[in-house]
C-alpha beads as a LAMMPS data file, in Angstrom:
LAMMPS data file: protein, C-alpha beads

420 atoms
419 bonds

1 atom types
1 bond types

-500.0 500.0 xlo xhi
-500.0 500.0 ylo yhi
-500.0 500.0 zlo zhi

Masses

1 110.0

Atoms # bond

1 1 1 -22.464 24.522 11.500
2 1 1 -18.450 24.050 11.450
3 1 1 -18.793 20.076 11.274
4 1 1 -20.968 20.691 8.052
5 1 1 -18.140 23.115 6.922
6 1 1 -15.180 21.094 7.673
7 1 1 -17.498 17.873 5.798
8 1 1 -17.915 19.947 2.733
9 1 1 -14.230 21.280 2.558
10 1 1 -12.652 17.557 2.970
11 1 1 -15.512 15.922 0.165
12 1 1 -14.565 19.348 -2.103
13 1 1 -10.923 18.487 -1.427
14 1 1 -11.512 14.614 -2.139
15 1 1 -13.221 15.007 -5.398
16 1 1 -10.736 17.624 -6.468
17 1 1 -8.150 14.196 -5.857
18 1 1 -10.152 11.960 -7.783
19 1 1 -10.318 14.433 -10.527
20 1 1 -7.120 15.333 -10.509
21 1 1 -6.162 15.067 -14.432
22 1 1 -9.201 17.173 -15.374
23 1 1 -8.650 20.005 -12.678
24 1 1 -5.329 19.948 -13.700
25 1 1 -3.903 20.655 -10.058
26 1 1 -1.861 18.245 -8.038
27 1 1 -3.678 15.517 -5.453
28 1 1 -0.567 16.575 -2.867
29 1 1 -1.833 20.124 -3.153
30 1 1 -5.275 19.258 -2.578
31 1 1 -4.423 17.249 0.118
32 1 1 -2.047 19.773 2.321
33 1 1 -5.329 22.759 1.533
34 1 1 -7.596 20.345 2.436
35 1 1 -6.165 19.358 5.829
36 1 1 -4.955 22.770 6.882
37 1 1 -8.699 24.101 5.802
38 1 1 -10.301 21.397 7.824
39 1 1 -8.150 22.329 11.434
40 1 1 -8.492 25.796 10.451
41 1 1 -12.584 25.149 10.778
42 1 1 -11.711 23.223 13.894
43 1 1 -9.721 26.259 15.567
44 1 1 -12.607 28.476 15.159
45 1 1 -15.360 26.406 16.209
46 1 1 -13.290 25.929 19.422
47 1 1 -14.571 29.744 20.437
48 1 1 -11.282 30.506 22.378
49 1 1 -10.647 26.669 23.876
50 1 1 -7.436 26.801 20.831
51 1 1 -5.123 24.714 23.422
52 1 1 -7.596 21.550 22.775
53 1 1 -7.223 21.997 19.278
54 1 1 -3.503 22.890 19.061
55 1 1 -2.805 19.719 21.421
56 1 1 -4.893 17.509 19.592
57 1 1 -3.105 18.711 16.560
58 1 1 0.170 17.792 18.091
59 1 1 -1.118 14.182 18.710
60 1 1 -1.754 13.396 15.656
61 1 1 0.829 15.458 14.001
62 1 1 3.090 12.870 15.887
63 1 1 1.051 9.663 14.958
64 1 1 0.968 10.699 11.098
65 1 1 4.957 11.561 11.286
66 1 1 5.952 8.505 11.989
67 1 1 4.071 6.945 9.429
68 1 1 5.751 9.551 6.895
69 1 1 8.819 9.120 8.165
70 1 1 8.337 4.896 7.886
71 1 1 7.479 5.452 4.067
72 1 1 10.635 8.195 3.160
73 1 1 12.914 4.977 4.969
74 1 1 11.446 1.940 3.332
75 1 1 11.180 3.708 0.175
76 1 1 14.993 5.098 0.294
77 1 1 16.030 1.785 0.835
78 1 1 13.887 0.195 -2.088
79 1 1 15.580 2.914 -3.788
80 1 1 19.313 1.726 -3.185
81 1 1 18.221 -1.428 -3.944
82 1 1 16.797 -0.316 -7.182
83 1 1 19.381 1.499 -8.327
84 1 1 22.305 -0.908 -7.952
85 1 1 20.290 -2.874 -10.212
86 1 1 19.211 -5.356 -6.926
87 1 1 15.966 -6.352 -8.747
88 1 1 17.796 -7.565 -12.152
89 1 1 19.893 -9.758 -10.008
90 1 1 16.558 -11.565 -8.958
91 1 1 14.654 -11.647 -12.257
92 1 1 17.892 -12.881 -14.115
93 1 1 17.220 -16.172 -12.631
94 1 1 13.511 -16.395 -14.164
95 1 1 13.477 -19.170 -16.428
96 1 1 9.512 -20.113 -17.876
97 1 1 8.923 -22.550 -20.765
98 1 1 5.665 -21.106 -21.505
99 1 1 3.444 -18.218 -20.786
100 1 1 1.101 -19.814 -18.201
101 1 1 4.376 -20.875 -16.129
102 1 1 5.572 -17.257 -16.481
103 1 1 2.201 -16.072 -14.875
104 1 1 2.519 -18.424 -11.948
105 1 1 6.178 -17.895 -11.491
106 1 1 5.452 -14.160 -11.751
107 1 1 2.383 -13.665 -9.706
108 1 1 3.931 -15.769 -6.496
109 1 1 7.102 -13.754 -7.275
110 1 1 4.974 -10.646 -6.787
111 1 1 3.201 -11.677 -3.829
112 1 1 6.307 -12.666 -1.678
113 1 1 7.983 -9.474 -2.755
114 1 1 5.464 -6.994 -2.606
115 1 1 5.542 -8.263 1.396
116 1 1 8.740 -7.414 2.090
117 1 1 9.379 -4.402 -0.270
118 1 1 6.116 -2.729 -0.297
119 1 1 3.533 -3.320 -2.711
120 1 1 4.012 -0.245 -5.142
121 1 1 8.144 -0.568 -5.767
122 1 1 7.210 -4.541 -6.379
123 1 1 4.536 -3.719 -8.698
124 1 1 6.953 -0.937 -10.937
125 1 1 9.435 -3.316 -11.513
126 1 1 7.427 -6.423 -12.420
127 1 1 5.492 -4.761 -14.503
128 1 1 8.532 -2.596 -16.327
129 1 1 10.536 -6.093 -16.920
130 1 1 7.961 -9.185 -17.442
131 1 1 5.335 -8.375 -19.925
132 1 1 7.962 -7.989 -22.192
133 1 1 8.246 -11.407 -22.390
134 1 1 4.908 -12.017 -23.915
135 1 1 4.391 -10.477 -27.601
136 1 1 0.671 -10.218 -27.526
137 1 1 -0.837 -7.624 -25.781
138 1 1 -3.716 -9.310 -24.781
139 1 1 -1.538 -11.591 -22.928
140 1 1 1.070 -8.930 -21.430
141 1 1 -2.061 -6.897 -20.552
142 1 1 -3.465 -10.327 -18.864
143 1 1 0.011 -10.070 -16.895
144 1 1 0.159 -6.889 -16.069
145 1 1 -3.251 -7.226 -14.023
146 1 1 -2.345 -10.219 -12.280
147 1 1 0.851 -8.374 -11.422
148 1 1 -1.526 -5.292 -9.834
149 1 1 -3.934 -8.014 -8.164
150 1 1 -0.568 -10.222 -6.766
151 1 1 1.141 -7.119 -5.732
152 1 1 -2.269 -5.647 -3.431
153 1 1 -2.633 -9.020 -2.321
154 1 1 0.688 -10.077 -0.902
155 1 1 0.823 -6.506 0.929
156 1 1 -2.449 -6.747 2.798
157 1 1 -1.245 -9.585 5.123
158 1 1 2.675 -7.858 5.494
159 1 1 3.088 -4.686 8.212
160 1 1 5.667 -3.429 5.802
161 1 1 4.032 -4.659 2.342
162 1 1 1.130 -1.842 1.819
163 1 1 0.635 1.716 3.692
164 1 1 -2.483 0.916 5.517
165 1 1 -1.317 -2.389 6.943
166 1 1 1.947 0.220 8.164
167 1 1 -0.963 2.454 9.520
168 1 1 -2.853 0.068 11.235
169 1 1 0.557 -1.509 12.522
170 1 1 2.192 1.566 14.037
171 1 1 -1.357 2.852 15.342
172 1 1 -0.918 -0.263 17.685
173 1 1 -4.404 -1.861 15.970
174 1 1 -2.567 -5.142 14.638
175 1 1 0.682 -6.890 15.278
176 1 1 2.852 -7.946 12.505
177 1 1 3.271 -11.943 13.139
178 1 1 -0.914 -11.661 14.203
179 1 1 -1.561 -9.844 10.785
180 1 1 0.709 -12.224 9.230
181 1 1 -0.840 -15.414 10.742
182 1 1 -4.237 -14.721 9.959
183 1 1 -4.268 -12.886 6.650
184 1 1 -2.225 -14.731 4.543
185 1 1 -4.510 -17.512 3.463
186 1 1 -6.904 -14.725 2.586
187 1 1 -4.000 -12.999 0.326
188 1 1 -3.619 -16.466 -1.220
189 1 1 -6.905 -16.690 -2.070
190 1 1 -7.620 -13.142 -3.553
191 1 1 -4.717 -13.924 -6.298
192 1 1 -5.277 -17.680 -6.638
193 1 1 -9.064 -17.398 -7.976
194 1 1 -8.160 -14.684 -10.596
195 1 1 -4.815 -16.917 -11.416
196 1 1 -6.714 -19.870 -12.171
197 1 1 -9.377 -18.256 -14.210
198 1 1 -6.684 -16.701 -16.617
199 1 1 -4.138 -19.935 -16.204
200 1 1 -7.665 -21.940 -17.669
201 1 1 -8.512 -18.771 -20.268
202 1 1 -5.413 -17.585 -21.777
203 1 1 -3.880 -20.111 -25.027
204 1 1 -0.932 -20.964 -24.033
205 1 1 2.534 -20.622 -25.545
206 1 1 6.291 -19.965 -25.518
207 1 1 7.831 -17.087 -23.945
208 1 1 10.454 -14.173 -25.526
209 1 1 13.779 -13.546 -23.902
210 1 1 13.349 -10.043 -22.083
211 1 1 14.883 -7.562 -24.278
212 1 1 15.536 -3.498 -23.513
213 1 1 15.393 -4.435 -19.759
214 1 1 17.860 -2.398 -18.225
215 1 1 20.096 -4.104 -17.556
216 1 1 22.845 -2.065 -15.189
217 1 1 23.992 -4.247 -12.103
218 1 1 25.959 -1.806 -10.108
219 1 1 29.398 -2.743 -8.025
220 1 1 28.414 -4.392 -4.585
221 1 1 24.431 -5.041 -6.304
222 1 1 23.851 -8.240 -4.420
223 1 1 24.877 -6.923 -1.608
224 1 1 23.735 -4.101 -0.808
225 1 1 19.971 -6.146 -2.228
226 1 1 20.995 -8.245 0.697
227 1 1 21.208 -6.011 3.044
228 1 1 18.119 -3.664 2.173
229 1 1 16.148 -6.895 2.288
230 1 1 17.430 -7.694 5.840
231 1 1 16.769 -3.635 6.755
232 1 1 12.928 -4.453 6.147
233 1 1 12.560 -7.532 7.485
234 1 1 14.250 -6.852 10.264
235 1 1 11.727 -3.943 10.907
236 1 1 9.089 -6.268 12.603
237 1 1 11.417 -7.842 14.796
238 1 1 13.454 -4.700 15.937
239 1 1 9.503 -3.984 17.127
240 1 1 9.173 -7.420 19.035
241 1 1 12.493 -6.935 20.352
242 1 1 12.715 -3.517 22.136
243 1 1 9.473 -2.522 22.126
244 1 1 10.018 0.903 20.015
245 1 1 8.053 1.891 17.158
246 1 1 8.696 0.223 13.468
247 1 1 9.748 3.928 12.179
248 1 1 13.298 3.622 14.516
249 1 1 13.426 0.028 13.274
250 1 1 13.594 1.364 9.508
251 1 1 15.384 4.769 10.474
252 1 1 17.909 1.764 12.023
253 1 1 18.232 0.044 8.787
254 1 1 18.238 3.218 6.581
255 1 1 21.645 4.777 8.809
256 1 1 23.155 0.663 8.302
257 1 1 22.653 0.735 4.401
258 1 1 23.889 4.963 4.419
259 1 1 27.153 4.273 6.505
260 1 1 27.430 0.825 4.113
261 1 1 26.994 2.384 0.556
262 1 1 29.123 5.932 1.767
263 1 1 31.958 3.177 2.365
264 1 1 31.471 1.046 -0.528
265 1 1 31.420 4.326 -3.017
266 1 1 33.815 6.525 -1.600
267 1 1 34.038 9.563 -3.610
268 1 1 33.895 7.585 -6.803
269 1 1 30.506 6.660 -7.094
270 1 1 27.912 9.639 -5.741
271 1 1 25.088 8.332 -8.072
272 1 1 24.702 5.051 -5.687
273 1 1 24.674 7.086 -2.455
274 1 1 21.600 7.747 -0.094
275 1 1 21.699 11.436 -1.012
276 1 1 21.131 10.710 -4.684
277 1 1 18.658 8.015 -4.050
278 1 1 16.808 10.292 -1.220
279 1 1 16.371 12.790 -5.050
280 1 1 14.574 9.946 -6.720
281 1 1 11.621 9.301 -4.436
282 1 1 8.497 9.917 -4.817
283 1 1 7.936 12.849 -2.286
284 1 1 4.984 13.937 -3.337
285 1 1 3.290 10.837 -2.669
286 1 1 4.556 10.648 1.024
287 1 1 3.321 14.325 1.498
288 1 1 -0.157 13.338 0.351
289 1 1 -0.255 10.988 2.553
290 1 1 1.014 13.381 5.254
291 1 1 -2.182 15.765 4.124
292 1 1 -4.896 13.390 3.618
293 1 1 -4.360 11.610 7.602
294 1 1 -4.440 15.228 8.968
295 1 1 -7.464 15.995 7.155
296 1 1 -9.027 12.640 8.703
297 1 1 -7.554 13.457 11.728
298 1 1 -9.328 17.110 11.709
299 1 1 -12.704 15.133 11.189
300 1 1 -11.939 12.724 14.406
301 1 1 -11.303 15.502 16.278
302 1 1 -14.410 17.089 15.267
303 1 1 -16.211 13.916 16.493
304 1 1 -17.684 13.348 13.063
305 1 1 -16.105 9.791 12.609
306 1 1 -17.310 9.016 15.764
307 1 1 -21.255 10.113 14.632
308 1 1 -20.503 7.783 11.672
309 1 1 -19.715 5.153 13.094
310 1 1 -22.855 5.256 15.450
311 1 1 -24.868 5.715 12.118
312 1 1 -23.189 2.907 10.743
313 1 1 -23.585 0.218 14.096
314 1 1 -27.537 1.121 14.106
315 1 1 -28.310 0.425 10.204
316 1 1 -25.656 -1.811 9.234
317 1 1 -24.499 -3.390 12.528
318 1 1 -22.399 -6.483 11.876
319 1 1 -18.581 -5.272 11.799
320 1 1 -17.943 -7.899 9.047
321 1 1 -20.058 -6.733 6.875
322 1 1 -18.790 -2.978 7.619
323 1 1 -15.286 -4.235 6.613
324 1 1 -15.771 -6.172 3.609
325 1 1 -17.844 -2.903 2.537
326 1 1 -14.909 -0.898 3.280
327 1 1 -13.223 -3.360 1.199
328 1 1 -15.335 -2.550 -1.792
329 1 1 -15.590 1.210 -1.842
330 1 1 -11.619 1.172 -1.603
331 1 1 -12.018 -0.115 -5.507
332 1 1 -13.367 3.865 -5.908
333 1 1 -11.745 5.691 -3.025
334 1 1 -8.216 5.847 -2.332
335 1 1 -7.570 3.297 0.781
336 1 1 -5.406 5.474 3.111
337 1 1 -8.071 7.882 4.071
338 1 1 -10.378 4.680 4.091
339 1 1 -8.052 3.057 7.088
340 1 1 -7.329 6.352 8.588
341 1 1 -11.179 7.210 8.657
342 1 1 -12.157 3.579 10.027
343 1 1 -9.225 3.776 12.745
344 1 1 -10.925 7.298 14.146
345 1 1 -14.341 5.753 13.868
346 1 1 -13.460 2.740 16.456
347 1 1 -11.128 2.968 19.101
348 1 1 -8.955 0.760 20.662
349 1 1 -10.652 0.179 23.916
350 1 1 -13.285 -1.351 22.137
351 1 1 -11.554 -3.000 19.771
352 1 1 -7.938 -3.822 20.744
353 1 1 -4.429 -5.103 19.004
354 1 1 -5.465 -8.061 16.296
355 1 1 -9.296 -7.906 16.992
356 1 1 -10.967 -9.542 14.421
357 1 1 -12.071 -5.644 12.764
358 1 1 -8.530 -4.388 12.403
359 1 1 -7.446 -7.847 10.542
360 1 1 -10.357 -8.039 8.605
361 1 1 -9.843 -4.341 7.318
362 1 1 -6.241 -5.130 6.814
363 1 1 -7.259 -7.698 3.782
364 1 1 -10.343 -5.321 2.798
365 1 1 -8.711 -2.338 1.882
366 1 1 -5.679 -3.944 0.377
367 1 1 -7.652 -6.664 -1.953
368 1 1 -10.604 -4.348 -2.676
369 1 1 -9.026 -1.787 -4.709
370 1 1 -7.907 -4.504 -7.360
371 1 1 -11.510 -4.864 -8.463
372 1 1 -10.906 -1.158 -10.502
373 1 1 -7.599 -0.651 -11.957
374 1 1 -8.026 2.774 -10.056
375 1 1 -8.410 1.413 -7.061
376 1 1 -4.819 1.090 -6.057
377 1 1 -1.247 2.793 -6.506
378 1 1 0.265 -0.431 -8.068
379 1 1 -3.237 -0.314 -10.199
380 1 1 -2.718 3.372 -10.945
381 1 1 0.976 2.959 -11.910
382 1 1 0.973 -0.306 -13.828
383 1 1 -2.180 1.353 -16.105
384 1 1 0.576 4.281 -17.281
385 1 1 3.316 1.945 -17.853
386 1 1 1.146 -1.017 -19.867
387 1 1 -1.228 1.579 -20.915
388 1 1 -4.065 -0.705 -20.255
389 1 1 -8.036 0.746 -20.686
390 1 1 -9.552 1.075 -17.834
391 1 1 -13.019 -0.527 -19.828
392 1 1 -10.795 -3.736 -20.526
393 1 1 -9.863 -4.311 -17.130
394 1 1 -13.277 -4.000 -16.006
395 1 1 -14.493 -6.435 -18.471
396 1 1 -11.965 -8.720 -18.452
397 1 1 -10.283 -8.454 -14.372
398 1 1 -12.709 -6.765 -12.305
399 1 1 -14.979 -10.214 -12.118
400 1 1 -12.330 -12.467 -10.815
401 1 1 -10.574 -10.338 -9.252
402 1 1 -13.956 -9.586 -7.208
403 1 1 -14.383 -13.423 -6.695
404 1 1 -11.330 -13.036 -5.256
405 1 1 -11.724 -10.898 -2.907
406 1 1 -15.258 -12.885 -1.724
407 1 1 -12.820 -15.901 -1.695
408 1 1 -10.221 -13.660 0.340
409 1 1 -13.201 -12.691 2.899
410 1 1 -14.508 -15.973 3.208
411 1 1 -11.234 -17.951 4.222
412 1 1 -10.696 -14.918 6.943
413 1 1 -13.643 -15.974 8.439
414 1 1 -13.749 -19.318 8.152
415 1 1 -10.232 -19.103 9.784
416 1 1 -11.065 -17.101 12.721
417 1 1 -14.496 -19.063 13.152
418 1 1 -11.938 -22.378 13.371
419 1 1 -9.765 -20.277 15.611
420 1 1 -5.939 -21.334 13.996

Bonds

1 1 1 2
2 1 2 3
3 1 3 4
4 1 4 5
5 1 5 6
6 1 6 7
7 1 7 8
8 1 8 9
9 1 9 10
10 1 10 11
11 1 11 12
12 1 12 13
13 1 13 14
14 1 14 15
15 1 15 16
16 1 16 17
17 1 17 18
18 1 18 19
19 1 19 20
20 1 20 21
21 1 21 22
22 1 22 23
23 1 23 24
24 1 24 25
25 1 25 26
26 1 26 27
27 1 27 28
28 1 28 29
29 1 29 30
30 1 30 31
31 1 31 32
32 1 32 33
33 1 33 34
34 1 34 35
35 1 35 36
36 1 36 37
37 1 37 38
38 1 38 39
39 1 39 40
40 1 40 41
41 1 41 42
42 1 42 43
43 1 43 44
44 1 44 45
45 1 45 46
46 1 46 47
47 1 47 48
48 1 48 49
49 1 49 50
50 1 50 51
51 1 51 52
52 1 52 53
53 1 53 54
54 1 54 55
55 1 55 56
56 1 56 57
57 1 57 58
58 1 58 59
59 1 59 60
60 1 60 61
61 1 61 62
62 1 62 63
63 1 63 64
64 1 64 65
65 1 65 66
66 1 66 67
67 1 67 68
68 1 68 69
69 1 69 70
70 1 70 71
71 1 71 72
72 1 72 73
73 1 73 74
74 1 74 75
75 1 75 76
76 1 76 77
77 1 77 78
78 1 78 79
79 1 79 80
80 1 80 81
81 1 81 82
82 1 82 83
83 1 83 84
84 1 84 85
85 1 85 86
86 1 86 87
87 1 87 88
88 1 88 89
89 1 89 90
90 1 90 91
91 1 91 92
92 1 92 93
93 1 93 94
94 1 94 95
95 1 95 96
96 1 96 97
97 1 97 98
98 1 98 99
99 1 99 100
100 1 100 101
101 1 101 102
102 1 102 103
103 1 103 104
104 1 104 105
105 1 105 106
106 1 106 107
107 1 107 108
108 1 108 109
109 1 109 110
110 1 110 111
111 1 111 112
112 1 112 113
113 1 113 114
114 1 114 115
115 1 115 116
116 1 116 117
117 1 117 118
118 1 118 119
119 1 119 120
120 1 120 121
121 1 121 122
122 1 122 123
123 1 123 124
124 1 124 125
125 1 125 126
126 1 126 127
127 1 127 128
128 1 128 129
129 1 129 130
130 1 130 131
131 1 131 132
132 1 132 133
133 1 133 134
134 1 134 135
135 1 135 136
136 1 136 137
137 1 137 138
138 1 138 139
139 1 139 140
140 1 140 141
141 1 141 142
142 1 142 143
143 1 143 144
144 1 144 145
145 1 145 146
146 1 146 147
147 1 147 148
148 1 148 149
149 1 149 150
150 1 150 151
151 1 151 152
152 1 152 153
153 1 153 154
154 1 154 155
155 1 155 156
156 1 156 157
157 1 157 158
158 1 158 159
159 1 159 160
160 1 160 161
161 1 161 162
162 1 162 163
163 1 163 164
164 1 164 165
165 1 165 166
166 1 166 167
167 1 167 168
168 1 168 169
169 1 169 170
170 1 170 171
171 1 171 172
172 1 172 173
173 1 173 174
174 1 174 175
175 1 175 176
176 1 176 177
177 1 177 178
178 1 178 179
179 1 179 180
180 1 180 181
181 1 181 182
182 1 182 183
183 1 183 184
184 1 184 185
185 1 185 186
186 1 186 187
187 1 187 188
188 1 188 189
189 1 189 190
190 1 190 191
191 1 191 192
192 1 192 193
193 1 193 194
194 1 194 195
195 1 195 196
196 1 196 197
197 1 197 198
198 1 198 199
199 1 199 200
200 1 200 201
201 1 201 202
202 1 202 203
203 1 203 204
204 1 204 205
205 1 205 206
206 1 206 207
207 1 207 208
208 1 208 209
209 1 209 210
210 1 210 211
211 1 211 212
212 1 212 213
213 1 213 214
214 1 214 215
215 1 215 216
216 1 216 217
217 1 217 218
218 1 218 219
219 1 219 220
220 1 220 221
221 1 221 222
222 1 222 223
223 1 223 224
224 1 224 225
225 1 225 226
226 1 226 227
227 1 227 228
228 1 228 229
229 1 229 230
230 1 230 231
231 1 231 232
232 1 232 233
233 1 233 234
234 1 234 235
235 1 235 236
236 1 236 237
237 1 237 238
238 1 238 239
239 1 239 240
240 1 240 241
241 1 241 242
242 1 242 243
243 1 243 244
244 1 244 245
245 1 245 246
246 1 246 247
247 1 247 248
248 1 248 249
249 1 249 250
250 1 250 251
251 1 251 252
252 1 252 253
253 1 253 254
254 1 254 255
255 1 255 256
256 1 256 257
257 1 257 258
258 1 258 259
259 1 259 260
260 1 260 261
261 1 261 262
262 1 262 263
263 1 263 264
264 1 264 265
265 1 265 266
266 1 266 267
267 1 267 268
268 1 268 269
269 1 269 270
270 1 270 271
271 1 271 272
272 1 272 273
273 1 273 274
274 1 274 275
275 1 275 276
276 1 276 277
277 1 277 278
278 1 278 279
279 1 279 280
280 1 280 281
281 1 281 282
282 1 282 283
283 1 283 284
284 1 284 285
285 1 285 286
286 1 286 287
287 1 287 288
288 1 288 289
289 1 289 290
290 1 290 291
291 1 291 292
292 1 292 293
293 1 293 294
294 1 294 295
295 1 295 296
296 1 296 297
297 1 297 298
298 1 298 299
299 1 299 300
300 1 300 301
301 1 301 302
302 1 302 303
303 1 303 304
304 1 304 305
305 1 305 306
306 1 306 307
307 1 307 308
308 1 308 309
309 1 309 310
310 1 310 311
311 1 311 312
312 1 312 313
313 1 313 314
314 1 314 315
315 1 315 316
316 1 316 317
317 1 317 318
318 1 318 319
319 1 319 320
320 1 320 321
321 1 321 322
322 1 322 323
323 1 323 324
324 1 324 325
325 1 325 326
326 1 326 327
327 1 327 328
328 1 328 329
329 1 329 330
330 1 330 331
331 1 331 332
332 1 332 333
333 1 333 334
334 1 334 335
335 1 335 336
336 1 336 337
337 1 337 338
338 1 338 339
339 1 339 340
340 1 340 341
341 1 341 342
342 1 342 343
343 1 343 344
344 1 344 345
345 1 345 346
346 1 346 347
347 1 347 348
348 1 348 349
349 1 349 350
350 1 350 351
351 1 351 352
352 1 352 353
353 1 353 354
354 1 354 355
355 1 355 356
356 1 356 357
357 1 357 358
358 1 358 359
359 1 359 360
360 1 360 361
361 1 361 362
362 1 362 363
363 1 363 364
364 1 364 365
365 1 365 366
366 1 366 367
367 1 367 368
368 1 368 369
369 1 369 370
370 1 370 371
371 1 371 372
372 1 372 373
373 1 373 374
374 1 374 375
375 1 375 376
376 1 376 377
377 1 377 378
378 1 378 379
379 1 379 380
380 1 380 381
381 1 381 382
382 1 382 383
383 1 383 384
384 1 384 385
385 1 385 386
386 1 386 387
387 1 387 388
388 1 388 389
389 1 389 390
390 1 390 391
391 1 391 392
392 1 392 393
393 1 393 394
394 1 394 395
395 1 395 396
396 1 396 397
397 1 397 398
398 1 398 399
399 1 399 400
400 1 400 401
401 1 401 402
402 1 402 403
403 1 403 404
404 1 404 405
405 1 405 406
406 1 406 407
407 1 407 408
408 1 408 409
409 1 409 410
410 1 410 411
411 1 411 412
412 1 412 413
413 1 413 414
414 1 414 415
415 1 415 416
416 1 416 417
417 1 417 418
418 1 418 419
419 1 419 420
């Protein structure tokens, strides 16, 4: 009776998120009820036995922080970076003859930094900067979506470059060089077949200079790009190194880049301090994904995910297929309740560090939600900013995009099959 309860209260709470425009109330709200309703179910069905619940609350009340606290790091940092005008240091230095050069130069410049800075941050200020330099829309909207499908590509094979491959990092289920290793011919191919189709579709021709970018380069820009670059590459190694979790690794690099920018500004310069940049992110994002993993982890505990997962072992069976599945309804549902529900469903004793699964899901449910321009943040954001239909980009980028992601699948296996 309380599993069906605590089922209907988190699908009621996840199609209040996916309607979230026409019920006219937050996703972050929904999220936070949702999760709170669902171990509220869980207390009472416990029938006096509240220390389970309470402890298992705890457990993965601590797992979920330190992905939270992972994301307010990397995103502070991304925000220093951003607002010393890091990024128009880099894209200065873009120089394309003609418009098919600027989408190659663009998408690879996407993919590498979408790795490193985190998919949805790469994604903003591509897609705010480059189109611009294309005067028909067709063409800037043609952009645009190879900037969405470059920037969910080159974070599904990164620990740092997309929140699910942070999840499945810090919940021990890949390692960041094995991730790396694996994945990234996969990433290749999921934005290579969609760049060739438009590379051999669009009609080529010359490029505008890129006017009403904003152009403020702050005192000490490059360096403190520099050094927030280091911070979040360093991340993986700080891991390999000590042993501690990624989240001290960025806390590590945030308290370097605090003590570096409080000395570089003195009193003179408050804008360009971590306290103003700490105003700027996106909170509300980070607490959704605070409230959607508790709500998941309310139906682990409940030993629902685990039922699924038998269900889905007896009539589907193969774990590839499972994945690549996953992959696909990640184009509809949001991605980070996707990973956090697949990560409950199979456990680690079954399926340890870098198994075949984990890596597999890693390229899934980063890829997958480029076949929808709602599939993904970067998707999601770069829509509002290029105002692009959501009809168009399913006529016009949801095929290759998909062929993509076959391609993507494909290359994983073929890779693992070969054993490199």
């Amino acid at each position: 009776m309380f599993e069906l309860l605590i089922v209907i209260v988190f699908m009621a709470g996840y199609a209040a998120i996916a309607m979230e425009h026409k019920v006219g109330v937050n996703k972050t709200a929904t999220a936070l009820l949702a999760a709170v309703a669902c171990w509220v179910l869980l207390a009472l069905r416990s029938s006096g036995n509240i220390a389970g619940v309470t402890g298992s609350f705890g457990l993965h009340l601590q797992e979920t922080s330190e992905v939270v606290f992972f994301l307010i790091g990397a995103m502070t940092v991304v925000q220093l970076m951003d607002t010393h005008g890091g990024f128009q240091v880099v894209t200065k230095g873009i120089r394309a003859r003609d418009k098919k050069q600027l989408l190659w130069i663009v998408s690879f410049m996407t993919f590498v930094l979408s790795s490193v800075l985190g998919l949805l941050p790469t994604a903003i200020v591509m897609a705010a900067i480059f189109p611009r330099m294309l005067e028909d829309k067709e063409d800037r909207l043609v952009l645009a979506s190879m900037i969405i499908i470059s920037a969910n590509a080159g974070g599904a094979w990164s620990p740092i470059g997309d929140v699910t491959t942070t999840m499945l990092w810090i919940g021990g289920r890949v390692s960041a060089f094995g991730l790396a290793g694996k994945v990234i011919v996969s990433s290749l191919c999921a934005m290579l077949v969609p760049l060739v189709y438009f590379s051999l579709t669009m009609q080529n021709g010359p490029v505008s200079p890129v006017e009403g970018a904003r152009d403020s380069v702050q005192p000490g820009a490059k360096r403190v790009f520099g050094l927030g670059l280091a911070a979040l590459v360093f991340v993986p190694i700080f891991k390999l190194l000590t042993g501690l979790p990624p989240v001290a690794g960025m806390l590590l690099g945030l308290g370097v880049m605090w003590l570096v920018t409080d000395l570089m500004h003195g009193e003179q310069r408050v804008h360009l301090k971590v306290p103003e940049a700490f105003s700027r992110i996106d909170l509300a994002s980070v607490l959704f994904f605070l409230g959607i993993l508790l709500a998941i982890a309310a139906l682990e505990s409940a030993g629902i995910l685990a039922q699924l997962a038998g269900w889905m072992d007896v009539h589907v069976g193969n774990k590839d297929i499972i994945a690549t599945l996953i992959g696909l309804a990640s184009a509809v549902v949001d991605n980070v309740p996707l990973t956090a529900a697949t990560m409950g469903m199979y456990d680690l004793a079954r399926y340890p560090m870098d198994s075949k699964l984990w890596e597999l899901l890693a390229f899934s449910v980063g890829t997958g939600g480029s076949i929808l321009i709602i599939g993904s943040a970067a998707g999601v954001v770069v829509m509002g900013l290029e105002k692009i239909n959501f009809m168009w980009y399913l006529r016009k980028v949801s095929l290759p995009a998909l062929l993509g992601y076959f391609a993507g699948i494909a290359a994983y296996l073929v890779i693992y099959r070969l054993g490199v």
